[in-house]
C-alpha positions as CSV (number, residue, x, y, z in Angstrom):
1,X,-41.8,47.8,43.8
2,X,-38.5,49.5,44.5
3,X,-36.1,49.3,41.8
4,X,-34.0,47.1,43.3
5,X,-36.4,44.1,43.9
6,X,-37.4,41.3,42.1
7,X,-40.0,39.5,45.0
8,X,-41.9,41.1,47.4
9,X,-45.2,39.3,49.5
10,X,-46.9,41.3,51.6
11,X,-49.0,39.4,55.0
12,X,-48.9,36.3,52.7
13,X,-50.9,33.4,54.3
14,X,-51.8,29.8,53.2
15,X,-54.7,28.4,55.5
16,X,-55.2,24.2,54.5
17,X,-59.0,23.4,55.4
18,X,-58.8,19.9,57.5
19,X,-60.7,17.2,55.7
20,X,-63.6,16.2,57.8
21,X,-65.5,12.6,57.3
22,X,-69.2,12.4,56.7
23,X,-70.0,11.9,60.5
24,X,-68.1,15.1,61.5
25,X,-69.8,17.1,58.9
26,X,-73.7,15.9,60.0
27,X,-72.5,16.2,64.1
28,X,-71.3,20.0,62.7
29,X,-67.8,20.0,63.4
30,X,-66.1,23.1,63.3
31,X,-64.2,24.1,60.2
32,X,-60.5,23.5,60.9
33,X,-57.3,25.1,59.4
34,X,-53.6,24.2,59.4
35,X,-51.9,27.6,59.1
36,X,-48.9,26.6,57.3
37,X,-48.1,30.5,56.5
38,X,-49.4,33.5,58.1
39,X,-48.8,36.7,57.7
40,X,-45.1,36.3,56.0
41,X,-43.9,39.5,54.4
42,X,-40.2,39.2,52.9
43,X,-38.2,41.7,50.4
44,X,-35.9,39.5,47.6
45,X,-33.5,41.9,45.9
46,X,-32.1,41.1,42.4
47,X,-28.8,39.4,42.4
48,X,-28.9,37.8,45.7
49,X,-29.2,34.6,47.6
50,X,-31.7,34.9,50.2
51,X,-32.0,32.1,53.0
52,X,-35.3,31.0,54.4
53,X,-34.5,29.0,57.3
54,X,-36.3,27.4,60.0
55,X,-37.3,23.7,61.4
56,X,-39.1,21.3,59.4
57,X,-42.6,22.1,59.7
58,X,-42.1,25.5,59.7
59,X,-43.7,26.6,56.8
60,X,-41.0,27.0,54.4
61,X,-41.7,25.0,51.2
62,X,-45.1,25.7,51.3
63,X,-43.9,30.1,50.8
64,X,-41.8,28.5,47.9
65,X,-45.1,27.5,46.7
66,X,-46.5,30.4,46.8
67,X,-43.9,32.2,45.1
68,X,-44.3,30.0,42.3
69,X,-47.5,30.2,42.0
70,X,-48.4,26.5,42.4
71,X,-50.7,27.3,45.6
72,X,-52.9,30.5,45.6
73,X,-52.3,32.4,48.4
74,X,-55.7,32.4,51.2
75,X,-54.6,36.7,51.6
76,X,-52.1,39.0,51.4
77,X,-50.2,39.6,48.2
78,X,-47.0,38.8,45.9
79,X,-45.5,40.4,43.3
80,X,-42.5,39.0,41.2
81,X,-40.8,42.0,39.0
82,X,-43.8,43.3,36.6
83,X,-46.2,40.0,37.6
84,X,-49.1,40.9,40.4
85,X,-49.3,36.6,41.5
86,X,-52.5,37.3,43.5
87,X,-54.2,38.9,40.4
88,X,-52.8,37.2,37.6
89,X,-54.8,36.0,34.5
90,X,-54.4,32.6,33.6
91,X,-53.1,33.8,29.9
92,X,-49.5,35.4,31.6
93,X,-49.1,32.2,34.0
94,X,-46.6,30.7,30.7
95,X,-45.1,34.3,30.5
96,X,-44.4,34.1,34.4
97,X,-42.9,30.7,34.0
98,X,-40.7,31.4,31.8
99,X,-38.8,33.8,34.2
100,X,-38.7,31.7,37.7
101,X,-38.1,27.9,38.2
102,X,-37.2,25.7,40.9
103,X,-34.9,23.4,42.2
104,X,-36.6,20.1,44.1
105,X,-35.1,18.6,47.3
106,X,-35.7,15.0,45.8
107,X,-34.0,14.7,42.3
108,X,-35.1,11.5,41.7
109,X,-39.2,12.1,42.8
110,X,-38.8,14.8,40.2
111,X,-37.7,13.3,37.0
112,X,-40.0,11.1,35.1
113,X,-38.4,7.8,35.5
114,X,-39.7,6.8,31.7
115,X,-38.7,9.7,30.2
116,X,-34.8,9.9,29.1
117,X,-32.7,12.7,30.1
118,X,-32.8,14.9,26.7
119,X,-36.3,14.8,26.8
120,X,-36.6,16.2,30.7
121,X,-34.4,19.2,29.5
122,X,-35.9,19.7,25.7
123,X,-39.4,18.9,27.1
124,X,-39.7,23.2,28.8
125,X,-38.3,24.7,25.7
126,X,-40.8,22.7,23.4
127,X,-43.9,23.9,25.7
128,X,-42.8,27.7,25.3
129,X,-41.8,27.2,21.7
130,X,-38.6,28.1,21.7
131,X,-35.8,27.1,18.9
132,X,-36.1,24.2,16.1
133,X,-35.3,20.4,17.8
134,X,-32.1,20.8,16.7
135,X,-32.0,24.1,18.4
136,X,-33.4,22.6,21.6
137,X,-30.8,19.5,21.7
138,X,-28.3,22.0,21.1
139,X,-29.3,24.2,23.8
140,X,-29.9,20.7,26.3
141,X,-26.5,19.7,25.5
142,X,-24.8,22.8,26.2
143,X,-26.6,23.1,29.6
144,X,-25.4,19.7,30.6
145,X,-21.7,20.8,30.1
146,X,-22.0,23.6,32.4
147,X,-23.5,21.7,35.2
148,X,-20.9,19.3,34.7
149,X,-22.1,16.1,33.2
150,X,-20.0,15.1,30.5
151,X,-20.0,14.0,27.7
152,X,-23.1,15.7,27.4
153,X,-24.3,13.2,24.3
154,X,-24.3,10.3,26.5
155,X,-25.9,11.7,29.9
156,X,-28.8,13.0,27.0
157,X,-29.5,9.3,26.1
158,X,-29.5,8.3,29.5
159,X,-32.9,7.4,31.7
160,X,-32.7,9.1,35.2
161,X,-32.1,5.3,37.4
162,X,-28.9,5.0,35.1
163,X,-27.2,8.5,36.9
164,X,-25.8,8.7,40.7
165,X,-27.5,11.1,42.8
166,X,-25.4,13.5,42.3
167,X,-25.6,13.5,38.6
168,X,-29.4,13.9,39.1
169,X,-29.2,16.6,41.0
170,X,-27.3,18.5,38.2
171,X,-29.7,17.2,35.8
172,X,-32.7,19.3,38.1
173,X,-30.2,22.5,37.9
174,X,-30.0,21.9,34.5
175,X,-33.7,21.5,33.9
176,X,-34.4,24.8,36.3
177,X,-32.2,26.7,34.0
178,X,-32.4,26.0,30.4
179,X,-35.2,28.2,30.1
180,X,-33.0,31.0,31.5
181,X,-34.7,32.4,34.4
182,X,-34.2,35.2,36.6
183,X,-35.4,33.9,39.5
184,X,-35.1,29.9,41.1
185,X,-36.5,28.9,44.6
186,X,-34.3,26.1,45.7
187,X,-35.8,24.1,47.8
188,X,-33.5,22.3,50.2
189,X,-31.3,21.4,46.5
190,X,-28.3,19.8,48.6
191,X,-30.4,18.2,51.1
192,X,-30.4,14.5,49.2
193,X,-26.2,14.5,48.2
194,X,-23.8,13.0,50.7
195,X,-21.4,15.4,52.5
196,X,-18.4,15.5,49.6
197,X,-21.4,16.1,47.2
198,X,-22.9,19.0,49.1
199,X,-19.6,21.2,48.7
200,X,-19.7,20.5,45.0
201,X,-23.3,21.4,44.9
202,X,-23.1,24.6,46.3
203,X,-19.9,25.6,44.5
204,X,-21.9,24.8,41.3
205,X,-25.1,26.7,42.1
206,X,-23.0,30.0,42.9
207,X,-21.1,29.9,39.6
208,X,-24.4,29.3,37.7
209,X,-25.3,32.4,39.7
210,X,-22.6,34.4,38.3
211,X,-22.6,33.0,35.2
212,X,-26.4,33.5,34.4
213,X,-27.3,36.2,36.8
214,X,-29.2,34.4,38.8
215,X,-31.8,35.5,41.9
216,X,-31.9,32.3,44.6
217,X,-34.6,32.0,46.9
218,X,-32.4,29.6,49.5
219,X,-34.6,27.5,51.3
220,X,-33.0,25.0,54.4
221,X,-33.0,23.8,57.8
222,X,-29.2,24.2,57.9
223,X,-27.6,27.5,58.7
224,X,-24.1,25.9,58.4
225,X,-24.9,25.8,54.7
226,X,-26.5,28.9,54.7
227,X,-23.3,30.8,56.5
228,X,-21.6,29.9,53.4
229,X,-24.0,30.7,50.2
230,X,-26.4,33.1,51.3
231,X,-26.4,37.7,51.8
232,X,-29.8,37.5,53.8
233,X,-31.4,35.3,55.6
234,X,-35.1,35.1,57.4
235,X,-35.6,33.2,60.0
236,X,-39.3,31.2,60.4
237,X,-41.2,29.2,62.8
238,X,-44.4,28.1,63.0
239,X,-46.0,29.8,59.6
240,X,-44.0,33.2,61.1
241,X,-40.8,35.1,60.5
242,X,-39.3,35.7,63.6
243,X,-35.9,37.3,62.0
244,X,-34.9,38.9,59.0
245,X,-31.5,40.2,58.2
246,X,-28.0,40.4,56.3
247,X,-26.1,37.2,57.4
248,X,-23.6,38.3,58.8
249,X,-25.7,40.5,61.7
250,X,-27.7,37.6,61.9
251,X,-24.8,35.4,62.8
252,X,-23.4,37.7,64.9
253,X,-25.7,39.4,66.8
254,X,-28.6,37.0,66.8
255,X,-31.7,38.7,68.5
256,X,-34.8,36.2,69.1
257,X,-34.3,32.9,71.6
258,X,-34.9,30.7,68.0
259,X,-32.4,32.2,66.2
260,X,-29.9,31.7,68.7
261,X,-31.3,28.1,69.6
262,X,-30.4,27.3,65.8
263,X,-27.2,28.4,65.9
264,X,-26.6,26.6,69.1
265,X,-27.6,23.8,67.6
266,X,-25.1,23.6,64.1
267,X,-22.1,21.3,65.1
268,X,-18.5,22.9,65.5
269,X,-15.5,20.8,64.9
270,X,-14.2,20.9,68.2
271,X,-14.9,17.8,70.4
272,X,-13.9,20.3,73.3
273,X,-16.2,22.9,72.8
274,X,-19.1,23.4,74.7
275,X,-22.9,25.0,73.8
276,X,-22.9,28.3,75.5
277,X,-26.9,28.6,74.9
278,X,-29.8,26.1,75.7
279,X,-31.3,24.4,73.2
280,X,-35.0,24.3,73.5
281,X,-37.3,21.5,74.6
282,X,-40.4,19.9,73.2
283,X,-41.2,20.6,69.0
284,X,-43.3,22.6,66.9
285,X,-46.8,23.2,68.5
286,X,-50.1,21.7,66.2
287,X,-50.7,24.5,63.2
288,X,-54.0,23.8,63.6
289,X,-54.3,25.2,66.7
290,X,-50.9,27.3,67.5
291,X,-50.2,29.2,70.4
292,X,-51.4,32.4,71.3
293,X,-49.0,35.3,71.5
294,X,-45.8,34.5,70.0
295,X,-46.1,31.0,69.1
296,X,-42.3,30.0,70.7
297,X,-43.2,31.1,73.8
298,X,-44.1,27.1,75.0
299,X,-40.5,26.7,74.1
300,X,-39.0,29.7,74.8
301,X,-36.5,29.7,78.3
302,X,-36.6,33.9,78.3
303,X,-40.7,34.3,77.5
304,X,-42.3,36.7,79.4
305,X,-46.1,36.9,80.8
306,X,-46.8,39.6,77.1
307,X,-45.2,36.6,75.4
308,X,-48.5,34.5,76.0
309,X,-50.9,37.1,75.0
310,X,-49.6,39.4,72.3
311,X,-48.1,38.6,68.9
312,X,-45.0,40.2,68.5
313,X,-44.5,43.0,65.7
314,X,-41.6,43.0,63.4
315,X,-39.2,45.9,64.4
316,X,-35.8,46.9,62.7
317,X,-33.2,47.3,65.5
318,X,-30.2,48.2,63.1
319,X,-30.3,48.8,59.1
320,X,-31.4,46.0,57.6
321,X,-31.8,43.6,60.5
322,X,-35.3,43.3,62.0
323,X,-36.6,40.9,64.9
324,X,-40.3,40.2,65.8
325,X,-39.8,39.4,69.9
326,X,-41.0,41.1,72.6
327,X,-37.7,41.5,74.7
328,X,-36.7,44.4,72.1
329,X,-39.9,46.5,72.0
């Protein structure tokens, strides 16, 4: 691994079998698979905030599995600073823990209801064995005040129904951080807070970036909110990247019919303005069974005959910004 990253995965893919009934299985029914990733290869250098953005359905979440090592790949490989992921013994999995967390979409699915707030943050330093309880409360406490939530002695006594949503969104930052990691995959972490919320969110996670030298892997649907926290972004559809480069080129100069549709499709404040690019019809094709060729192509309003036969390769067409799409090869 080059010096400067933290993540790489390498042809990644995550194949779920489809559950078949008894009748299916004695008439032999063909095994089935929902290719959820396939073939996803992505470079994460330390210090930055890297977007992974694409539809819902696209495969997004499930490569933040991956990366945390809560699904086991189905091939390809990932490797997170000194840790092989594919290969690793089950004795380093609390080593590995200890260095990347994440941030849910759903703050409230994610904290035990019964369980108060002390005990969510205390509860990961007591499973590593790190610091005396008084060192742990200590430790809670002062991670409460830098997300925010003060006085810290009251929100640590508090269950998670008695906070707003907002409030329980810091309390997941909190919780992904207390540990100090080096890495966090947030997973759409603004998506649940109200538009006022949002900005305060975002302005949060990059000081705790700063402040604790942090490595995001941003995951979202959004490029508005990308635009405004993120140095690289990939674009995916389908299980696929179709785009991967510095946010600003992408923005720019987008290069693949998807990434441009997206683009087209985040709203501008101006009730005169008009879309300048067509926003495709029709959704995401079945996984189980997804096109052949490049799999936008049934959506795509510039595919070509190629587009329905051949997969496209990943090229780079400038430093740093690559494009898998047959109209550049």
């Amino acid at each position: 691994m080059a010096q400067d990253l933290i993540l790489e995965t390498r042809d990644v893919k995550k194949y779920f079998e489809v559950g078949r009934d008894l009748v299916q299985k004695i008439m032999g029914k063909r095994r089935e698979y929902v290719r959820a990733v396939d073939g996803v290869s992505l470079d994460i250098r330390k210090g930055e905030v890297f977007g992974l953005v694409g539809e819902s359905g696209s495969g997004k979440t499930t490569v933040g599995k991956l990366i945390l090592n809560v699904l086991e790949p189905s091939g390809g490989n990932i490797t997170f600073e000194d840790f092989d992921l594919t290969s690793m013994a089950r004795r380093d999995e609390k080593a590995f823990r200890r260095h990347i967390q994440v941030i849910f979409q759903d703050p409230y699915a994610s904290l035990n209801p019964r369980m108060k707030i002390g005990k969510a943050l205390t509860q990961p330093l007591e499973i590593h064995g790190i610091g005396t309880r008084e060192e742990r409360r200590k430790r809670a406490l002062d991670i409460l005040e830098h997300v925010g939530l003060t006085p810290p002695e009251i929100v640590f006594t508090k269950y998670p129904h008695q906070l707003s949503g907002g409030q329980r969104q810091r309390i997941v930052i909190a919780r992904a951080l207390i540990l100090n990691p080096d890495f966090v995959v947030a997973d759409e972490p603004i998506a649940m807070a109200d538009v006022s919320m949002q900005v305060l969110l975002l302005e949060l996670m990059m000081d705790l970036k700063r402040e604790f030298n942090l490595t995001y892997l941003f995951i979202t649907h959004d490029l508005a909110t990308a635009k405004y926290v993120c140095d690289r972004i990939a674009i995916m559809y389908l299980g696929k990247l179709f785009e991967v480069g510095p946010l600003h080129d992408v923005f720019r100069n987008p290069l693949h019919p998807y990434t441009k549709a997206l683009l087209a499709a985040v709203p501008v404040p101006d009730p005169a303005a008009r879309r300048i690019h067509e926003i495709p019809k029709g959704e995401i094709p079945n996984p189980i069974n997804p096109p052949p060729g490049c799999r936008f192509h049934p959506r795509c309003p510039r595919k070509m005959d190629i587009c329905e036969r051949e997969i496209p390769v990943m090229r780079e067409k400038s430093p740093g910004h690559s494009v898998a799409c047959h109209l550049y090869e």
